[in-house]
C-alpha positions in Angstrom: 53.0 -35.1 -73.3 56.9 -34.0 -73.4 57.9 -31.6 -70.6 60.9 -29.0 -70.5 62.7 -29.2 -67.4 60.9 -26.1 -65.7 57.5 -27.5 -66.4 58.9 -31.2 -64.8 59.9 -29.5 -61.7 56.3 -27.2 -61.9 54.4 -30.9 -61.9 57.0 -32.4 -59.0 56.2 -29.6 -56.4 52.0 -29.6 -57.3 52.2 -33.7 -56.4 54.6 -32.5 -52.9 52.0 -30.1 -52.2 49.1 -32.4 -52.4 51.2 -35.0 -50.6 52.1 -32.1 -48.1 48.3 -31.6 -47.7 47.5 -34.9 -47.2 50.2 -35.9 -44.7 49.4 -32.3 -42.7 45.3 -33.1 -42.9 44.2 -36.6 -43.9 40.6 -36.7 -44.7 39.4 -33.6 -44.0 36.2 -32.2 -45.7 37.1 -28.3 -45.4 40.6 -29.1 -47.4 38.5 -31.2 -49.5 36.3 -28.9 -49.9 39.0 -25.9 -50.6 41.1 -28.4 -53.0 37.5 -29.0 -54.8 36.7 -25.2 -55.2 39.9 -24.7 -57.0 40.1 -27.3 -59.3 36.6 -26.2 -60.4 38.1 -23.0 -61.5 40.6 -24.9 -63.0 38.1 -26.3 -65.4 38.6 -23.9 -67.7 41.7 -25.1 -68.6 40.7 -27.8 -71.1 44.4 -28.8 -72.1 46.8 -29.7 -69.3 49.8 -27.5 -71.3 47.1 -24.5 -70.5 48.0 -25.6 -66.6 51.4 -23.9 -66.6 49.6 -20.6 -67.7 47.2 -21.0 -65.4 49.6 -21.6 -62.5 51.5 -18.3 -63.3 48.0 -16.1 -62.7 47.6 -14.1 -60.1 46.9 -16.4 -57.2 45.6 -14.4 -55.2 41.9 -15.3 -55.9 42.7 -19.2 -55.2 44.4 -18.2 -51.8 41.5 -16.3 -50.6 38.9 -18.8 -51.7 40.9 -21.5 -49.7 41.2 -19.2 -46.9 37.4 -19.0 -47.5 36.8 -22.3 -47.0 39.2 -24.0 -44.2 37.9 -23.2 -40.7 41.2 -21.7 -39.3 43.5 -19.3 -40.5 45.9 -21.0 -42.3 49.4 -19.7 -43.1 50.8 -19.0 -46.5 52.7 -22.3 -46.6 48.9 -24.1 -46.6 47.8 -21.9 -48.9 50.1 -22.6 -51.7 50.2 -26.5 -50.9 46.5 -26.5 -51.1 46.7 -24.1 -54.3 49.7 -26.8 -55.2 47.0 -29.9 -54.5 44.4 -28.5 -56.7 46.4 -27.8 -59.8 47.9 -31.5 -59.3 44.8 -32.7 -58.9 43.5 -31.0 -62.6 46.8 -32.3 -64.1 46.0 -35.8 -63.4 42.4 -35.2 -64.2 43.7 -33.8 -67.9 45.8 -36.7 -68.3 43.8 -39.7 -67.9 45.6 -40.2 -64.1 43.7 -40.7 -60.8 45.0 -39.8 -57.4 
């Protein structure tokens, strides 16, 4: 799939957020489990262009399900890296690509 430039740099900061997550937690089964909730949501986007849509949404739902989930109150900047982990994760997913 070709990308415009805005939708390059969209992709580039979902993978730093899921590295973000990963070098903050490691294994950790509440992010896990957080980054799992969201990409089930993100199911219903069937085509990885639908993605981009998807991430412009009102994320508030996402945040608040993540928040849901991880044992301590995490700040905004976990938030959107987790948020940022799951959509990476569903990219890959839509694109044949494994973490």
């Amino acid at each position: 799939m070709e990308l415009n430039r805005y939708d390059q740099v969209t992709v580039g900061m979902w993978g730093r957020g899921y590295a973000a997550v990963v070098a903050r937690y490691g294994v950790n089964p509440f992010v896990d489990a957080a980054i799992a909730a969201v990409v089930a949501g993100l199911r219903r986007h069937a085509e990885a262009r639908a993605l981009f849509r998807g991430y412009e949404d009102d994320a508030d739902p996402d945040y608040q399900l993540i928040d849901s989930v991880l044992p301590d109150r995490p700040g905004d900047e976990v938030l959107v890296q987790v948020r940022d982990a799951a959509f990476h994760i569903r990219w890959l997913q839509l694109n044949g690509l494994s973490v």
